[in-house]
Backbone as CSV, one residue per row, in Angstrom:
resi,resn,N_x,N_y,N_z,CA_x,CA_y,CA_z,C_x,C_y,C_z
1,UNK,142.520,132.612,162.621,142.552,134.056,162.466,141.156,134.537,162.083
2,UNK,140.714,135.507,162.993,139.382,136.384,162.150,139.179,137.975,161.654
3,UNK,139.336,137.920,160.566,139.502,139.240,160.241,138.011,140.257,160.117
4,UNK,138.154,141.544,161.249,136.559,141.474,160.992,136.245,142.492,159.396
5,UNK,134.879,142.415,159.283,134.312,143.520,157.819,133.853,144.320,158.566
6,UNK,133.689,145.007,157.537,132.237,146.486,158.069,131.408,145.738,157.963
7,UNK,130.328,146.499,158.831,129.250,146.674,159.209,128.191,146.967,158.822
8,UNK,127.716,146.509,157.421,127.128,147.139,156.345,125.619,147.233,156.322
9,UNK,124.907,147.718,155.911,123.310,147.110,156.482,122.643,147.772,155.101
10,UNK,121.400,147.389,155.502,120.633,146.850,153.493,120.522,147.961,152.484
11,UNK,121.345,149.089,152.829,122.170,150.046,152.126,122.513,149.391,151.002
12,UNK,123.363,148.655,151.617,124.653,148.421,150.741,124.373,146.871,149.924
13,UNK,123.200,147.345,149.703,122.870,146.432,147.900,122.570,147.013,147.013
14,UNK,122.539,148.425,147.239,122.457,149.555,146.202,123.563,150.383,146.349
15,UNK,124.593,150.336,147.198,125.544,151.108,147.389,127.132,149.932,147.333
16,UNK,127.302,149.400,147.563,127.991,148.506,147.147,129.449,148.548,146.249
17,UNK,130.462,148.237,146.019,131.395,148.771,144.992,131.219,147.659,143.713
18,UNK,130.718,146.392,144.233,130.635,145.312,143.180,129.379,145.327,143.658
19,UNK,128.137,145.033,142.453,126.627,143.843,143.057,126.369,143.345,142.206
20,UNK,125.817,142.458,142.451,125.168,141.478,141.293,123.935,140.521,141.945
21,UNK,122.962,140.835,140.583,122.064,140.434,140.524,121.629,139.220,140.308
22,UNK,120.296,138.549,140.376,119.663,137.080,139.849,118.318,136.986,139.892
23,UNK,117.913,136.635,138.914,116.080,136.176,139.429,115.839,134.915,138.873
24,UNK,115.079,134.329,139.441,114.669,133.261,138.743,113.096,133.073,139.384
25,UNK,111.754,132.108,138.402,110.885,132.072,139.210,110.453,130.724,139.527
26,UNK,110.138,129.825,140.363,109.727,128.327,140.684,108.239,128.059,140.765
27,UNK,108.705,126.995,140.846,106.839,126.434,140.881,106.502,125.889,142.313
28,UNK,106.989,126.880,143.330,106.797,126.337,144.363,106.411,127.720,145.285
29,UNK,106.015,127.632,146.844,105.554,128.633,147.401,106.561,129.348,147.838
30,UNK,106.389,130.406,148.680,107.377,131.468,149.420,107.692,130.144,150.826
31,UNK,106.859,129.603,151.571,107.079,128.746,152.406,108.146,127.370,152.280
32,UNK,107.847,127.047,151.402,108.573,126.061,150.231,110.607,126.669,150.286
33,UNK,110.234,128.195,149.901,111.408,128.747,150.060,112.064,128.528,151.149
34,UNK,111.416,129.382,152.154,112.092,129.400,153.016,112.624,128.194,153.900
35,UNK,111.737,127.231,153.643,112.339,125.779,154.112,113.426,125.301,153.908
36,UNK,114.067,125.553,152.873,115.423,125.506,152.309,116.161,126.337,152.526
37,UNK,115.690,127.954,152.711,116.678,128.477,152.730,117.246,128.393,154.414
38,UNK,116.476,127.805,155.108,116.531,127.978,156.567,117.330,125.987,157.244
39,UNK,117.205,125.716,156.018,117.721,124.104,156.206,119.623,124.080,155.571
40,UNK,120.490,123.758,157.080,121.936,124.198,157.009,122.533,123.167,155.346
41,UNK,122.190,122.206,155.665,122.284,121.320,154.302,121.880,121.355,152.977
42,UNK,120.719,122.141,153.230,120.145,122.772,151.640,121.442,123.019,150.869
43,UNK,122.041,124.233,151.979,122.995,125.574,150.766,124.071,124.853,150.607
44,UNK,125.002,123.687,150.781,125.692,122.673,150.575,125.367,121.939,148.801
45,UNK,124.169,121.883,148.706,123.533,121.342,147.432,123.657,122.170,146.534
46,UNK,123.364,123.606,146.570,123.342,124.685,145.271,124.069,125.615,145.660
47,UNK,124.758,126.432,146.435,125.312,127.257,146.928,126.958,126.413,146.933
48,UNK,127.554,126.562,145.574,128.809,125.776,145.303,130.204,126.106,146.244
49,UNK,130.385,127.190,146.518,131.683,127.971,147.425,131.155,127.055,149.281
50,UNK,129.832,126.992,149.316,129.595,126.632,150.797,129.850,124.899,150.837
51,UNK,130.714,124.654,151.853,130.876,123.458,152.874,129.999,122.916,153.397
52,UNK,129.916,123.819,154.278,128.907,123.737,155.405,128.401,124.944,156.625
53,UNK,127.558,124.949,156.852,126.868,125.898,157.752,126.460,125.569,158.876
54,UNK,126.702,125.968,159.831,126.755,126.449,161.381,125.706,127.226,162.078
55,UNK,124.235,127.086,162.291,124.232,128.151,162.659,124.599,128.459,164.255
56,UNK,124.306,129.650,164.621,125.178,130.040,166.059,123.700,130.638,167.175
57,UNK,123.065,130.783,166.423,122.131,131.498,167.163,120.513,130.440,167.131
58,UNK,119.671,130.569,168.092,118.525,130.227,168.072,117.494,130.270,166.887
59,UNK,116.593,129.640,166.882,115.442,129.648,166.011,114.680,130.087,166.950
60,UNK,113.541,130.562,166.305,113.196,131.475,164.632,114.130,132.430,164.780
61,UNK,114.854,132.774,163.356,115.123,133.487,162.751,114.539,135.320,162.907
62,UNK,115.506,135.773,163.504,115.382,137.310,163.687,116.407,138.011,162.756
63,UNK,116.509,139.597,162.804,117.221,140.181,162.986,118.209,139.805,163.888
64,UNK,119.492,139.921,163.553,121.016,139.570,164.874,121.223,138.194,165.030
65,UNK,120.112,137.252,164.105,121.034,135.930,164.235,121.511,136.169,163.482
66,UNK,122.529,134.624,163.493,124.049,134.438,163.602,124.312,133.034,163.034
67,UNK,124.999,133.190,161.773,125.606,131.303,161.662,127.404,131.672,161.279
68,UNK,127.239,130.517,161.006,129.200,130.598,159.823,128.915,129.819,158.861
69,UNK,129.448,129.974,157.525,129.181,129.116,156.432,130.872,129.452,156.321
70,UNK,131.370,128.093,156.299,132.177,127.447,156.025,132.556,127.293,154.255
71,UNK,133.305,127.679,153.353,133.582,127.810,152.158,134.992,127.303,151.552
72,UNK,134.924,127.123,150.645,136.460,126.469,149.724,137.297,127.414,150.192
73,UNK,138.914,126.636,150.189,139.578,127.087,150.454,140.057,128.031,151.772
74,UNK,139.073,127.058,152.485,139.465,127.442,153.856,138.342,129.197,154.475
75,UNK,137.966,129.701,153.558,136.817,130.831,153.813,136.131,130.249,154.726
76,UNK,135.981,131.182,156.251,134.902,131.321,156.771,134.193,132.772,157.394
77,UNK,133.276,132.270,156.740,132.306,133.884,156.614,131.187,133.505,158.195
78,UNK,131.664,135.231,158.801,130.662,134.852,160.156,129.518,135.811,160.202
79,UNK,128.128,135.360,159.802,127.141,136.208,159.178,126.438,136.482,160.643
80,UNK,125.435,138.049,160.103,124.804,138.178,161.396,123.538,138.907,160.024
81,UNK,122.428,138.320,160.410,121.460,138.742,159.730,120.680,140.367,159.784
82,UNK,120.927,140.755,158.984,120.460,141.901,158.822,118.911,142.746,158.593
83,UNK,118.298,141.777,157.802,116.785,141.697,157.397,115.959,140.326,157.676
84,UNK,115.163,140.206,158.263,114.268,138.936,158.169,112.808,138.872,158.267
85,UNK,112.607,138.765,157.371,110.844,138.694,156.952,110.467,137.657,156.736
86,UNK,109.876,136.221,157.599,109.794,134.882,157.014,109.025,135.117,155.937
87,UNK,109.147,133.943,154.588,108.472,134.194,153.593,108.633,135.140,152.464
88,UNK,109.026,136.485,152.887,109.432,137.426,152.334,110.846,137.572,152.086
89,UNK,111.733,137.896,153.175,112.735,138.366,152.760,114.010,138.065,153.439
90,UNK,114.844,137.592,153.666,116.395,137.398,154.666,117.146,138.187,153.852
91,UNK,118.154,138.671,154.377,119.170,139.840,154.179,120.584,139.524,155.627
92,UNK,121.662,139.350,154.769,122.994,138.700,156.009,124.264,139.294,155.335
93,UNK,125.045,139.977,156.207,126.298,140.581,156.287,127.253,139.337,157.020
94,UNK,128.681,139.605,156.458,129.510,139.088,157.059,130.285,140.079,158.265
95,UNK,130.182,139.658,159.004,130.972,140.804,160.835,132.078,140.264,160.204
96,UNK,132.593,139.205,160.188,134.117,138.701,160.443,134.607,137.582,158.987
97,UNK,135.756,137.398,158.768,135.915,136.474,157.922,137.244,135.750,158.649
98,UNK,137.312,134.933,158.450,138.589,133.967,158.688,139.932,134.235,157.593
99,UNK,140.161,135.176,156.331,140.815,135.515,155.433,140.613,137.172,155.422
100,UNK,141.570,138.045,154.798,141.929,138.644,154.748,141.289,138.988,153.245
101,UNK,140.846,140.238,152.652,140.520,140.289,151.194,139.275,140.501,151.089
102,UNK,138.452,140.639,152.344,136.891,140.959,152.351,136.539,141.728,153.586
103,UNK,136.316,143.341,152.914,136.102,144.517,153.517,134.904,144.402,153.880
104,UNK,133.972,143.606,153.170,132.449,143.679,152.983,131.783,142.943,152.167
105,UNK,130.877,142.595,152.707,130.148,141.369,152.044,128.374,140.756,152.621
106,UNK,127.842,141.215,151.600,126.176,140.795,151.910,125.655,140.039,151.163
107,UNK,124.326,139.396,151.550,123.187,138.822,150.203,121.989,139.218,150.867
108,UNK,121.159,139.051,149.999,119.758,139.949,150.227,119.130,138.424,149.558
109,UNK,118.084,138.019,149.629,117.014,137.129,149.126,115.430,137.985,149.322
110,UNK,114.513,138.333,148.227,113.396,138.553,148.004,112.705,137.502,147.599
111,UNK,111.607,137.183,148.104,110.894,135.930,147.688,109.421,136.980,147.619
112,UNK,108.564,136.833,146.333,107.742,137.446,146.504,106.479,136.074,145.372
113,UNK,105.764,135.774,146.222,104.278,134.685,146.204,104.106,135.852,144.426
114,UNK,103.625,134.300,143.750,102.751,134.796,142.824,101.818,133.899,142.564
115,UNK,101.253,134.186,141.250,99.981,133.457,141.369,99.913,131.580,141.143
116,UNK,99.258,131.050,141.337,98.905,129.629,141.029,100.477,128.968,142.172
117,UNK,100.708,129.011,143.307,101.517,128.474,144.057,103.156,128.993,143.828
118,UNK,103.008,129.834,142.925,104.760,130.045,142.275,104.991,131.505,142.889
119,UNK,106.476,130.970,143.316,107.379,132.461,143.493,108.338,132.803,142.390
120,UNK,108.309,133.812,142.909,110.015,134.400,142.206,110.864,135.111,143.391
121,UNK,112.279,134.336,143.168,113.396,135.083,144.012,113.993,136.007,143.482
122,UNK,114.347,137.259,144.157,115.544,138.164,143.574,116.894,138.043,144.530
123,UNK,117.958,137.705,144.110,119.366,137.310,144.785,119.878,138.358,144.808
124,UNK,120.873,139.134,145.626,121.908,140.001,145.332,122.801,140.027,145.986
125,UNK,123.780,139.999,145.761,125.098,139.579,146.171,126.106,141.063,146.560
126,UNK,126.131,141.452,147.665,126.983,142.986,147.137,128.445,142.877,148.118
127,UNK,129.283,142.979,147.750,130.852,143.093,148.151,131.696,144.294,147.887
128,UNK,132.853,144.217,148.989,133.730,145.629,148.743,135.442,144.595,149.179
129,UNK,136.338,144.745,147.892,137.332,143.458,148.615,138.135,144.469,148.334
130,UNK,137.719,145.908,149.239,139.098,146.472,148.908,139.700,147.451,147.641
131,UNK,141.001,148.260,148.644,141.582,148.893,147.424,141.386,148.318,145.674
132,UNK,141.611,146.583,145.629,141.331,145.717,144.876,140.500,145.648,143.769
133,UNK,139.277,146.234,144.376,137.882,145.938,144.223,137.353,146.795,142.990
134,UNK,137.856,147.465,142.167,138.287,148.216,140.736,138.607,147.648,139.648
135,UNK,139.827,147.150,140.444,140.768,145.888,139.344,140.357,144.600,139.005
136,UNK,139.578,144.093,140.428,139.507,142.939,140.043,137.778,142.613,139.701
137,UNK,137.275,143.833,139.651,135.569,143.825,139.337,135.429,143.118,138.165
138,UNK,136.721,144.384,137.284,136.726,144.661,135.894,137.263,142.984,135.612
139,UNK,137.601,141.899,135.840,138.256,140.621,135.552,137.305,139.874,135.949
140,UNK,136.590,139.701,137.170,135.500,138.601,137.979,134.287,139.124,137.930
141,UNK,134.053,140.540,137.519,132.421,140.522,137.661,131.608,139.923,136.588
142,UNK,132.049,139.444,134.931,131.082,139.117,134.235,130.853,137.372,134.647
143,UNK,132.176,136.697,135.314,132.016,135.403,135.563,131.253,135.536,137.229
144,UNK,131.167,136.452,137.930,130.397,135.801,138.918,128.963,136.644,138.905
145,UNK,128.514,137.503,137.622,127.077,136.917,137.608,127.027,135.794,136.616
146,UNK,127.505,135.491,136.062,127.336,133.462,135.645,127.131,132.930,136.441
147,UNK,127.765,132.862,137.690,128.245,131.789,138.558,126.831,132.216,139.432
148,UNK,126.122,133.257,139.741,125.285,133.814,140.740,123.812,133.266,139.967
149,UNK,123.865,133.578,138.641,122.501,132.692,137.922,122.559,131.078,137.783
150,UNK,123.861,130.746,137.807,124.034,129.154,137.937,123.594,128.822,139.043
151,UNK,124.305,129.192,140.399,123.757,128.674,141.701,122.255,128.867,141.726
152,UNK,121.666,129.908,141.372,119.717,130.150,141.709,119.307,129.388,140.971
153,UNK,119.713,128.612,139.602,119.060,127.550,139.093,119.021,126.549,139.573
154,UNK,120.074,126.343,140.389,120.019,125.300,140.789,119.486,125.261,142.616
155,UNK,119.451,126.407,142.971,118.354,126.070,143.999,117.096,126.173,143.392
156,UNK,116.374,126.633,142.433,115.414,126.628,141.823,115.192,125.208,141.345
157,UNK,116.283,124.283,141.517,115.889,122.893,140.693,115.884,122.302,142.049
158,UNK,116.885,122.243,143.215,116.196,121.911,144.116,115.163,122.134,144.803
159,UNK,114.520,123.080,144.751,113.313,123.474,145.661,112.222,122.860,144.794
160,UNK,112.489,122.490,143.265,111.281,121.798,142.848,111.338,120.174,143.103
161,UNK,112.308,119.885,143.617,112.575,118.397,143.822,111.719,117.893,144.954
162,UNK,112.277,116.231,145.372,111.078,116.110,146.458,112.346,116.252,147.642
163,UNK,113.375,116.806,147.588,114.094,116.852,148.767,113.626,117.769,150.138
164,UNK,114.071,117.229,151.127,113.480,117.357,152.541,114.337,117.660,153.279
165,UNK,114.347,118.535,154.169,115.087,119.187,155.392,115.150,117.706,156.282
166,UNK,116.362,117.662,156.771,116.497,116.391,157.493,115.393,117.124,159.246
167,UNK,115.612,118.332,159.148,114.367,118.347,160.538,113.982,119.849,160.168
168,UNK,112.552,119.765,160.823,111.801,120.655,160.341,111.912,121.838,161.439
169,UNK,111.601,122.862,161.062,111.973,124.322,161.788,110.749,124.612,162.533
């Protein structure tokens, strides 16, 4: 079954009914970043809800590609990228979900170079699950920015590791 979402575009990380935030900063480059963030196995390692990832569309990375990330409990989210700035910035909406319960759903990644080889990421996570999405803010939103600064630490601990994209982009 695929249930599709709206259509949301980079609006809606400031407009949003739920968002949530993250920063963290590494000791590694914007390039560094994106190596991971562009490697399907990376987000398997720190990105805890993801399985596995698919992508559907060609490299390099535009606007209108396309993967599926595969998630617990049977979630599959079918993303179509919304923003892409190598180095700088990726931004991805979900078109479709395989479940029912997600009207809307984005992430935004800012990677912005600072000095002596180090970045800092800004994460944001923005969702709409619905009539729901009131009730159940007020219950899940203080645990999933926990859960949203847990995962960036821990891509922040992988990206300082010596781990390697099994093939290079």
């Amino acid at each position: 079954m695929t249930v599709p979402c709206t259509k949301v575009g980079v609006e809606f990380f400031d407009t949003a009914p739920t968002i949530h935030r993250a920063r963290v900063e590494v000791d590694v480059t914007p390039e560094r970043v994106f190596e991971l963030l562009l490697d399907a196995d990376a987000w398997v390692k720190w990105a805890l809800p993801i399985n596995r990832v698919d992508w559907t569309s060609g490299f390099p990375l535009e606007v209108g590609s396309t993967r599926d990330v595969h998630m617990w409990a049977g979630l599959v989210g079918h993303e179509e990228f919304i923003a892409y700035e190598h180095g700088s910035r990726m931004a991805f909406r979900f078109n479709a979900a395989s479940k029912k319960g997600v009207e809307a759903f984005a992430e935004n990644y800012d990677v912005t170079e600072l000095s002596g080889g180090r970045s800092s990421i800004d994460w944001t996570m923005a969702m709409d699950t619905g009539s729901s999405s009131k009730i159940m803010a007020r219950m899940t939103d203080p645990l999933m920015g926990l859960g949203l600064k847990f995962m960036l630490n821990r891509f922040a601990k992988l990206l300082e590791s010596d781990y390697a994209p099994a093939q290079a982009r």
